[in-house]
N, C-alpha and C positions, 0 to 999 in steps of 0.2 A: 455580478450575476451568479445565483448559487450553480454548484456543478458538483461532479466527480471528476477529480483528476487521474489519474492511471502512473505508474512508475515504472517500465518496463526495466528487471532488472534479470540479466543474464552472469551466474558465475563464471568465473575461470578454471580449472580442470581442478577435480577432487576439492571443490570448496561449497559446494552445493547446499550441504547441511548445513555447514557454519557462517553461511550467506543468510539462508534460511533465516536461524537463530537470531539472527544481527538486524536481520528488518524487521522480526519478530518485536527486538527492545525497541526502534526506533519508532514503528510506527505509532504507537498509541500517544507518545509526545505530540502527533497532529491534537490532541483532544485540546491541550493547553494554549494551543494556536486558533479554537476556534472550530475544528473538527466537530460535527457534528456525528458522526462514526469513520471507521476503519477498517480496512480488514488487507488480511494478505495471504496472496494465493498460489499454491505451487503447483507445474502443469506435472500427471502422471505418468505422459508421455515424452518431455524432456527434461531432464528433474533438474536442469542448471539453468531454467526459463521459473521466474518468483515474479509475481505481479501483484502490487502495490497500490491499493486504493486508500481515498479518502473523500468525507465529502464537506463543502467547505460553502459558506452562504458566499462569501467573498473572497475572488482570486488573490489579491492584496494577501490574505490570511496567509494561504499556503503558500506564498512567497514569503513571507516572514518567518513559516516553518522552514521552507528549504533551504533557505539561505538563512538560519538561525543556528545559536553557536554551537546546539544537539547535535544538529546536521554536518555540522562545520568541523566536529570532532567524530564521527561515523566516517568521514567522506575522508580523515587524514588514518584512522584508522583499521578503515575496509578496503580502500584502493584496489589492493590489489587482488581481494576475491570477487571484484566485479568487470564487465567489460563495458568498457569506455566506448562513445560518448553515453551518457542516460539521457533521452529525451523524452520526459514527462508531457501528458496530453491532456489537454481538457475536456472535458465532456458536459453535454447539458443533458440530462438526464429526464428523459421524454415520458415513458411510463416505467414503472413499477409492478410487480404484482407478489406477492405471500399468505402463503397461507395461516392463520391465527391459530396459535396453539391447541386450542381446544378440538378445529378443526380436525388437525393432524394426531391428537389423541382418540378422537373419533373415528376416524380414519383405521386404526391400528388396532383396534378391537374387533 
């Protein structure tokens, strides 16, 4: 069943940016798994809390991203700017709403 999954990721002291940066390259590799977008998110208010979406028609997918050998070589090589366990969450994603371009250029005039 399609969804959004969520990747709660939290740094470890002074790695925040370079946590940042690191889910920055990884995430777009969801596209190749099947991702239909991505994005990732950093809170203003605790800047070592990065949240990690994707949205995927089939769980299966992003199982073959997280456990794929991108992921496989991020997770031996970021360990230790992140804090352990990550428990990623599925989400069915009820409504939507945006506004279309044109809108928001009209808008701003």
């Amino acid at each position: 069943m399609a969804g959004i999954v969520l990747v709660p990721w939290y740094a470890t002291v002074w790695r925040g940016d370079r946590l940042e940066a690191a889910v920055e390259e990884i995430a777009p590799v969801a596209l190749r798994y099947g991702a239909t977008e991505y994005e990732v998110l950093r809170s203003r208010d605790d800047r070592y809390r990065i949240r990690q979406t994707a949205a995927f028609e089939r769980k299966i997918d992003f199982e073959r991203y997280w456990y794929g050998p991108e992921f496989e070589v991020f997770r031996g090589e970021y360990a230790s700017w992140y804090q352990v366990p990550i428990v990623y969450e599925w989400y069915e994603r009820t409504v939507r709403g945006a506004l279309e371009p044109e809108a928001v250029a009209a808008n701003g005039e």
